[in-house]
C-alpha positions as CSV (number, residue, x, y, z in Angstrom):
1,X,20.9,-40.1,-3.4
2,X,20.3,-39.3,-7.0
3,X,17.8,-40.8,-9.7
4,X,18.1,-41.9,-12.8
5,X,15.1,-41.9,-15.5
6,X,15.1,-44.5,-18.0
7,X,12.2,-46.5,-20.4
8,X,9.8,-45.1,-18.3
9,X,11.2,-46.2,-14.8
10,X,13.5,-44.8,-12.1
11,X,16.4,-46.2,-10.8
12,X,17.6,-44.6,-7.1
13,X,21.5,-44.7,-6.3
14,X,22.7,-43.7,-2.8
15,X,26.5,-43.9,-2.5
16,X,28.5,-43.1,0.8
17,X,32.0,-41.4,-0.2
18,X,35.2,-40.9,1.1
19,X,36.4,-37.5,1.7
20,X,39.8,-38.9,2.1
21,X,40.3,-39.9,-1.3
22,X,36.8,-39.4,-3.2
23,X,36.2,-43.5,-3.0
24,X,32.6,-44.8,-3.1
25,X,32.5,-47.2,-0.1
26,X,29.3,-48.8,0.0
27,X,26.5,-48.1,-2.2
28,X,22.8,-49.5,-2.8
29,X,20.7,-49.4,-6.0
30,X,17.1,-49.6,-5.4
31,X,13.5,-49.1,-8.3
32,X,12.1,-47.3,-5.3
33,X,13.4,-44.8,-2.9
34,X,12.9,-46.2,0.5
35,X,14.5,-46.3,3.4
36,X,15.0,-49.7,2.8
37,X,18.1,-48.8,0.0
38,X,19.5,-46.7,2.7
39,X,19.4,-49.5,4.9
40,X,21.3,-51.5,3.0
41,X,23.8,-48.9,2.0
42,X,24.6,-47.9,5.8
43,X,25.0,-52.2,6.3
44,X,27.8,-52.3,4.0
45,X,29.5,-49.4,4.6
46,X,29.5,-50.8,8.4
47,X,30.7,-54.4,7.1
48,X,33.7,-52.3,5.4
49,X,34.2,-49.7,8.8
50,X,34.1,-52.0,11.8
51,X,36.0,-49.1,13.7
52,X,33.4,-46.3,12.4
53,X,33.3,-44.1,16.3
54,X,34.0,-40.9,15.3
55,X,33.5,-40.5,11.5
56,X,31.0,-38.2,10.2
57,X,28.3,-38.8,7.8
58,X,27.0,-35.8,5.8
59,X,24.2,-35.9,3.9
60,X,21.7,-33.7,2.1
61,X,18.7,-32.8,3.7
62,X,16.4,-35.9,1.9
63,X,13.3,-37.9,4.4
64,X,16.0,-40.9,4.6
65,X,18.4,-39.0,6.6
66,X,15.9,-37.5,9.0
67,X,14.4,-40.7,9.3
68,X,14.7,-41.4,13.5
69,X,16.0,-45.0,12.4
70,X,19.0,-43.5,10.0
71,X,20.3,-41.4,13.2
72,X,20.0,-44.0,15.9
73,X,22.2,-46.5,13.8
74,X,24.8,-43.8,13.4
75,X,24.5,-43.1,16.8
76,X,25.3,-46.5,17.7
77,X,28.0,-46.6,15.7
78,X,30.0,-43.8,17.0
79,X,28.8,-41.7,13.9
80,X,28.1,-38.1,13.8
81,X,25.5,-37.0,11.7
82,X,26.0,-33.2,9.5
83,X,23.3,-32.3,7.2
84,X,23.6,-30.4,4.7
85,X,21.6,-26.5,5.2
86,X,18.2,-26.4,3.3
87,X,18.3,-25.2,-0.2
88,X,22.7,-25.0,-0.4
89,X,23.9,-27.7,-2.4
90,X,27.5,-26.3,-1.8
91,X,27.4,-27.7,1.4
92,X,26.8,-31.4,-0.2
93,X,29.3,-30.1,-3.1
94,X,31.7,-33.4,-3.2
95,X,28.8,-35.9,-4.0
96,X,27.2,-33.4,-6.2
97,X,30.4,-33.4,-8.2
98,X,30.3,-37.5,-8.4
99,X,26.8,-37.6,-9.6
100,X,27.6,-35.3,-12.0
101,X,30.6,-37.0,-13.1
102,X,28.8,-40.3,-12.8
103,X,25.8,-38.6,-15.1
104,X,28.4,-37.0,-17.8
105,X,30.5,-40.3,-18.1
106,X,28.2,-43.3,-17.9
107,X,24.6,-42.1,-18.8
108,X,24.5,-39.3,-21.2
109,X,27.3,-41.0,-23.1
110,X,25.7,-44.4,-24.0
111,X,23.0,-45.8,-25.1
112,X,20.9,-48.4,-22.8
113,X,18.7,-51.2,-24.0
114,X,17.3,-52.1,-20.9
115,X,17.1,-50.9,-16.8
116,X,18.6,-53.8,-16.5
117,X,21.4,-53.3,-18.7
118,X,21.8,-49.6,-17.2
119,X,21.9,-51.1,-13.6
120,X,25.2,-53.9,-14.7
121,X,26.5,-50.8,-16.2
122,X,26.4,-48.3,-13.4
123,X,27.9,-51.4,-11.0
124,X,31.1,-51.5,-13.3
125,X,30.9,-47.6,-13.2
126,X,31.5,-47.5,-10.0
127,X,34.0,-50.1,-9.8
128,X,36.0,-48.3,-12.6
129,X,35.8,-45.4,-10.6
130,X,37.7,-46.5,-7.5
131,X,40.3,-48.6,-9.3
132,X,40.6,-47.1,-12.2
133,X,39.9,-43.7,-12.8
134,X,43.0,-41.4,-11.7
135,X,42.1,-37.8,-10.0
136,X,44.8,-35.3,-10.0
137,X,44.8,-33.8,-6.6
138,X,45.4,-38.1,-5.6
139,X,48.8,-37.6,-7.7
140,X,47.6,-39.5,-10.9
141,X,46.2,-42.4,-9.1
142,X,42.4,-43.9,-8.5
143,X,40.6,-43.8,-5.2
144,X,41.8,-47.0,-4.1
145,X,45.6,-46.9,-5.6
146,X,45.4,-43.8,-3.6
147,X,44.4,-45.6,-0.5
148,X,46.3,-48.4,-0.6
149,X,49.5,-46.0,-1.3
150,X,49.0,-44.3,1.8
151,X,48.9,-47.6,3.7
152,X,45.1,-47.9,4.7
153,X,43.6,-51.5,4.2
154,X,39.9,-51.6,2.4
């Protein structure tokens, strides 16, 4: 999850990503961090991995993801949980590096007139970065040209 401070408010995003090709496949953007945004996060990212039994799920070490509810729906799901070690943010290096992507390319480069305006503009980010922003190390394609390339449906 990271937080975003603008006129005064916050703004929460918590994004589940795809080690397989860096693709953000379910997110939730909440005012309030609660386990509520998690919630909802973990719902679509189920709706878009029916078959989820043996993924893994790593997170830092933040309340949602100790939460007793958050590891008894992965559980059900076939899910294991890995956990990042206290204090190490190498270990939660990938989504690090988005956030700070997401930070360097969308918020510190423009100027917002509104939370509201910031929010629509953070929901195209992230569409632009699945289907349109190439990676090198995916051979000059985006997340989900990458994907569908390989032959794995959405």
């Amino acid at each position: 999850m990271t937080e975003f401070s603008l006129f005064g408010s916050k703004l929460y995003l918590s994004p589940v990503l795809d080690l397989y090709n860096g693709e953000i496949i379910s997110y939730a953007i909440s005012e309030r961090a609660n386990y509520r945004q998690v919630d909802e996060m973990l719902d679509k990212a189920f709706s878009r991995l029916p078959d989820s039994s043996g993924l893994i799920l790593h997170s830092d070490q933040g309340w949602q993801y100790q939460n007793v509810r958050y590891q008894k729906r992965l559980l059900e799901k076939g899910i294991r949980q890995s956990m990042s070690r206290k204090g190490n943010c190498l270990d939660n290096a990938v989504m690090e590096n988005f956030f700070g992507l997401l930070k360097s390319e969308l918020l510190y480069l423009r100027t917002f007139q509104s939370l509201d305006e910031f929010c629509q503009e953070l929901i195209a980010y992230l569409e632009y970065y699945n289907h349109n922003r190439i990676k090198e190390k995916l051979n000059g394609l985006s997340p989900v040209q990458y994907r569908i390339q390989n032959g794995f449906a959405a």
